[in-house]
C-alpha positions in Angstrom: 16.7 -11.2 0.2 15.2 -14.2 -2.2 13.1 -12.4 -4.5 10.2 -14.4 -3.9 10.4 -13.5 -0.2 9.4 -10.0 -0.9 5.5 -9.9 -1.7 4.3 -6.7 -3.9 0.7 -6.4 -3.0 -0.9 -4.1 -5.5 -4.5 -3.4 -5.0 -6.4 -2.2 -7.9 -9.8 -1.9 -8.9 -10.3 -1.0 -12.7 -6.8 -0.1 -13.7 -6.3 -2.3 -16.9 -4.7 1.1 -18.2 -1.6 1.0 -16.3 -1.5 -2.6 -14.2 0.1 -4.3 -16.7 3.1 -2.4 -16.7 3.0 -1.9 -12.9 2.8 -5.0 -12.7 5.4 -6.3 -15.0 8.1 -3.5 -13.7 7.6 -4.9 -10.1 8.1 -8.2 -10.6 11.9 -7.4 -10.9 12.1 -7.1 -7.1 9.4 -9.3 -6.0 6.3 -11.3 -6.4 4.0 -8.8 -7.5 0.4 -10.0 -5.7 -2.4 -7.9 -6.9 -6.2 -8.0 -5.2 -8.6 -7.6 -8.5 -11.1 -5.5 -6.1 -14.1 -7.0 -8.5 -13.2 -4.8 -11.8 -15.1 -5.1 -14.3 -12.8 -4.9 -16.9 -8.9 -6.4 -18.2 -7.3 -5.5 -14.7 -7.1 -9.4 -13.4 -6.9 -10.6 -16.8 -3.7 -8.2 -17.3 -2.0 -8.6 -14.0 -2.3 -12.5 -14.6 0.1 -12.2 -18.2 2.3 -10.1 -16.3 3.2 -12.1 -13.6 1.7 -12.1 -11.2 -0.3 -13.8 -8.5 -4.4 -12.4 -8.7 -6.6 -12.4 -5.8 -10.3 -12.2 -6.6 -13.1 -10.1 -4.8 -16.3 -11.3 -6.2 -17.9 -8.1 -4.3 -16.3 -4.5 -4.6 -14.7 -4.6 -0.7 -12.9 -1.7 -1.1 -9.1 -0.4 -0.5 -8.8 -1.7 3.0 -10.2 -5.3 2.4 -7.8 -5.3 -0.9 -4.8 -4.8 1.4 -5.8 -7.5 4.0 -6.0 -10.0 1.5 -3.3 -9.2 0.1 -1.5 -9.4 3.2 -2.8 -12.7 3.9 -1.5 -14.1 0.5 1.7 -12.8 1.4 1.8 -14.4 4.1 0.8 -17.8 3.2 3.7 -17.3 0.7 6.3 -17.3 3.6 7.4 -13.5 2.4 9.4 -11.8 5.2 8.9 -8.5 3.2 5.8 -7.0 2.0 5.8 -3.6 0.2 2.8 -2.2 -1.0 2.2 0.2 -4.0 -0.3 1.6 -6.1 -1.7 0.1 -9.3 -2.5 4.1 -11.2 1.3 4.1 -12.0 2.1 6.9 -9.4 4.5 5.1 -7.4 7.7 4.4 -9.9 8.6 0.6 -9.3 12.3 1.3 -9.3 11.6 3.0 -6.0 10.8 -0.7 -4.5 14.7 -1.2 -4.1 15.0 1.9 -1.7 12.3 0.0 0.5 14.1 -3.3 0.3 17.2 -1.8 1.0 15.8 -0.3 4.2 14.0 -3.6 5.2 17.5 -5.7 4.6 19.2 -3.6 7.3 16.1 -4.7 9.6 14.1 -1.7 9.7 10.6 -3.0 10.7 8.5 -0.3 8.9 9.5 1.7 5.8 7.1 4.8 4.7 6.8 6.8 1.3 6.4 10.3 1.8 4.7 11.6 -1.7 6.0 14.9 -2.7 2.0 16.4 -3.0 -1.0 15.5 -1.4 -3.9 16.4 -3.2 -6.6 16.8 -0.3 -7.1 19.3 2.7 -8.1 16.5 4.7 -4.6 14.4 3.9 -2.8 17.3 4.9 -4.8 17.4 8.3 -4.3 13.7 8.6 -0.2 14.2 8.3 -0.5 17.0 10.7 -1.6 14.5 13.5 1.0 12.1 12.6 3.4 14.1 12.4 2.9 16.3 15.6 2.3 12.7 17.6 4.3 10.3 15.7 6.8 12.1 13.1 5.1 10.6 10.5 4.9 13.1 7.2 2.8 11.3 4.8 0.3 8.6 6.8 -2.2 7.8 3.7 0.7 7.1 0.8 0.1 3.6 -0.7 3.7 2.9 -1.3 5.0 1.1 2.4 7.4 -1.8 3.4 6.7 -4.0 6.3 8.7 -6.8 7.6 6.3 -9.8 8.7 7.3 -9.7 11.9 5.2 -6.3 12.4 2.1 -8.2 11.2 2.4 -10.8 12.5 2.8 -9.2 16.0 -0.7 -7.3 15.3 -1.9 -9.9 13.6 -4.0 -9.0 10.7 -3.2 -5.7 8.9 -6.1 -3.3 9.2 -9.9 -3.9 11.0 -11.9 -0.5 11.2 -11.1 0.8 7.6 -7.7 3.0 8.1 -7.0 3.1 4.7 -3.8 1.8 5.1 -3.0 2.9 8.5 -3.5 1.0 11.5 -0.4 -1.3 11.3 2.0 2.0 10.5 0.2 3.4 13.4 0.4 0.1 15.7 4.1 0.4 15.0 4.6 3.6 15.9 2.7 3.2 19.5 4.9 0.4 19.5 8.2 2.0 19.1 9.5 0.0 15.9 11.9 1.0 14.1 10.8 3.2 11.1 12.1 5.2 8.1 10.6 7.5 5.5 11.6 7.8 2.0 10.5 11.0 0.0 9.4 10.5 -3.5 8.1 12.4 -6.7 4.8 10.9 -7.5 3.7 10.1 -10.9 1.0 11.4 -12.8 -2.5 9.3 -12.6 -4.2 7.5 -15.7 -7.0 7.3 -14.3 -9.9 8.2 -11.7 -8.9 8.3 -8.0 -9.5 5.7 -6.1 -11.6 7.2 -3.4 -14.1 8.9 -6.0 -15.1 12.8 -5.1 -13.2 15.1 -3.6 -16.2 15.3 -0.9 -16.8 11.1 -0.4 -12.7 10.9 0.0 -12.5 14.0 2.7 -15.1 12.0 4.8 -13.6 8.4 4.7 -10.0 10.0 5.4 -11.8 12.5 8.7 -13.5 9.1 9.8 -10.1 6.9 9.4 -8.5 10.1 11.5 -10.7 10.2 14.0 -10.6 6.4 14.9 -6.7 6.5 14.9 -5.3 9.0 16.3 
């Protein structure tokens, strides 16, 4: 596959310590696209001298509305794969070829499965999955999709999911999937849900409305 068929969204908000070199190690297998989430600091700055193509919130949106636009930009691209990572440096770059390799022999959905999860409420969440779906690791930011699985849903998430209604629409709708296990990285910086308390209730609320 073309490189710049395979869109990278990365959204970040506030990671001008690490999206630079995120950034600049992804754009070896793709177009790295990253949704500046309205930081207020170097992030879109940063991403923009490493490569890649910056999509602006003027208002903090949030993780969700990151990933739909930059889906969308994707999209209007013409990419046929999109692979989606994290901008705190956990996911390794060099792991983007295992999910390109997967997508090239037409899998339709390729999943990370993170080695930890650090919240009692993800571990519920995979619990669900797994038991209904055989899906290990539903809320890791690093997944492959090939276009044809959004386009068939049609957008990529619409009641907050954090990054799971379209793995979840593809399971329902027998796709063909794979999982890839991976050492995460250490984060540089704050996580991206904010206390341990706030992220337990948007990841119980995103449960309840999926599964």
């Amino acid at each position: 596959m073309d490189r710049s068929k395979i869109g990278l969204v990365i959204p970040a908000y506030n990671e001008s310590a690490t999206i630079y070199d995120v950034v600049k190690a992804a754009s070896e297998y793709g177009q790295p696209i990253v949704v500046n989430d309205c930081s207020n600091d170097d992030t879109a700055k940063l991403a923009k001298q490493a490569g890649a193509f910056v999509v602006d919130h003027l208002t903090n949106l949030g993780y969700d509305a990151a990933l739909n636009s930059g889906f969308a930009k994707a999209a209007a691209l013409d990419c046929q794969f999109i692979i989606t990572l994290d901008a705190d440096g956990q996911h390794n770059p060099k792991l983007i070829q295992n999910f390109i390799d997967e997508l090239d022999k037409g899998v339709d959905v390729v999943l990370g499965v993170r080695s930890n999860k650090p919240r009692a409420s993800e571990h519920l969440f995979a619990f669900m999955t797994r038991v209904r779906f055989g899906i290990q690791d539903p809320l890791c930011g690093m997944k492959g999709y090939n276009i044809h699985a959004y386009n068939r849903l049609g957008h990529f998430d619409s009641y907050r999911s954090i990054g799971t209604e379209l793995m979840l629409f593809a399971a329902r709708n027998k796709l063909n999937m794979v999982q890839i296990p991976f050492k995460v990285g250490e984060r540089k910086d704050a996580p991206r849900f904010g206390s341990s308390l706030k992220a337990n209730i948007k990841i119980l609320r995103a449960m309840s409305l999926s599964i």
